[in-house]
N, C-alpha and C positions, 0 to 999 in steps of 0.2 A: 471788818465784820463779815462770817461767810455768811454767802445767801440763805433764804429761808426753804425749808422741804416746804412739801403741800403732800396729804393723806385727804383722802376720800372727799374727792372733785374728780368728776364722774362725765366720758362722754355723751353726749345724749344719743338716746336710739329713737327719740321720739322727732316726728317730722316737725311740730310745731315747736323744736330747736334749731331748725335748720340754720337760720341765722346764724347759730353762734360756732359752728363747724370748725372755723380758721381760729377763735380762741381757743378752744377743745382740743387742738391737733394730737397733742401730748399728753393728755388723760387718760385714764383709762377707761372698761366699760366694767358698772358692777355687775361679780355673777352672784346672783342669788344663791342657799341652800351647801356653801360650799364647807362652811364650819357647822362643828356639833352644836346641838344646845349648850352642852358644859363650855368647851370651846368655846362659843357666842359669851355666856356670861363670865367666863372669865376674862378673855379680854375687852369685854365692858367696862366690867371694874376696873382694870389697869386704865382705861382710859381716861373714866370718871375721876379716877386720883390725879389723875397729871393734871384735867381741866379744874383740880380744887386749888392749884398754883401756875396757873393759865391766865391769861388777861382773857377777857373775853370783850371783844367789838361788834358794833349794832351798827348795821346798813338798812338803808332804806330800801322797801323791794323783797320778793321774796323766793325763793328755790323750790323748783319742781322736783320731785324724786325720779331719777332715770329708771327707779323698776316699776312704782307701780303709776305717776304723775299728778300724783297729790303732791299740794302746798303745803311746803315745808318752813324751815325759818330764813333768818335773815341776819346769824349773826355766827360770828365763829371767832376757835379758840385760837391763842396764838401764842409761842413760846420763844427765845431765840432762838431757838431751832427748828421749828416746824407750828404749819399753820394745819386748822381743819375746822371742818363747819361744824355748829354746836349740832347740828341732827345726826349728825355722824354714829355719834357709840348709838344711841338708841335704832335707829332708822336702821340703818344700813349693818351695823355688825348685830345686835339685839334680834332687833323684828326680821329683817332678813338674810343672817347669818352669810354676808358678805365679811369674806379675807382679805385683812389691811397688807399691803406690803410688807414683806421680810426687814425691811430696814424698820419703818414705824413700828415692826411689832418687838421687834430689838428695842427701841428708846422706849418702849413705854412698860418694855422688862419682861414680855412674854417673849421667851426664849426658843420654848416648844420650836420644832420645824418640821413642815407639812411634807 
């Protein structure tokens, strides 16, 4: 079985992460403002459809948002091929028009390229 992707796990910019730096290394940081509105809710949707045949898992504990550090959730979607937190289409590509990766935005059938 190949390993799983990971989409929108996010370094942190905020000092009260410090801690978590050395698991982080390999994240990215989200930029805000980078997709259109349209952009933003289209691939929302492409999202939302894959998480409607998604497992979804519930951990104990909960996620800061690397843009603005409001409490976020504590559960995320996961496929055999790629994992991502359930705040993700809303949070991050929705409200803050944060750009998923060219590969997730391939699997999730938004073809479009920036």
């Amino acid at each position: 079985m190949k390993e799983q992707k990971i989409e929108g796990y996010w370094k942190s910019t905020n000092p009260q992460y410090e801690h978590q730096k050395i698991q982080e290394k390999d994240y990215l940081i989200p930029i805000p403002n980078i997709l259109t509105e349209q952009e933003a809710k289209e691939i929302y949707n492409l999202i939302v459809n894959k998480q409607a045949t998604a497992t979804l898992i519930r951990y104990k504990g909960f996620s800061g948002s690397r843009i603005t550090g409001e409490r976020l959730g504590s559960q995320e979607y996961e496929t055999n091929e790629w994992r991502w937190p359930a705040d993700f289409a809303e949070h991050y590509v929705l409200t803050h028009k944060v750009k998923p990766t060219d590969e997730f935005l391939n699997y999730i059938g938004y073809n479009d390229k920036f």
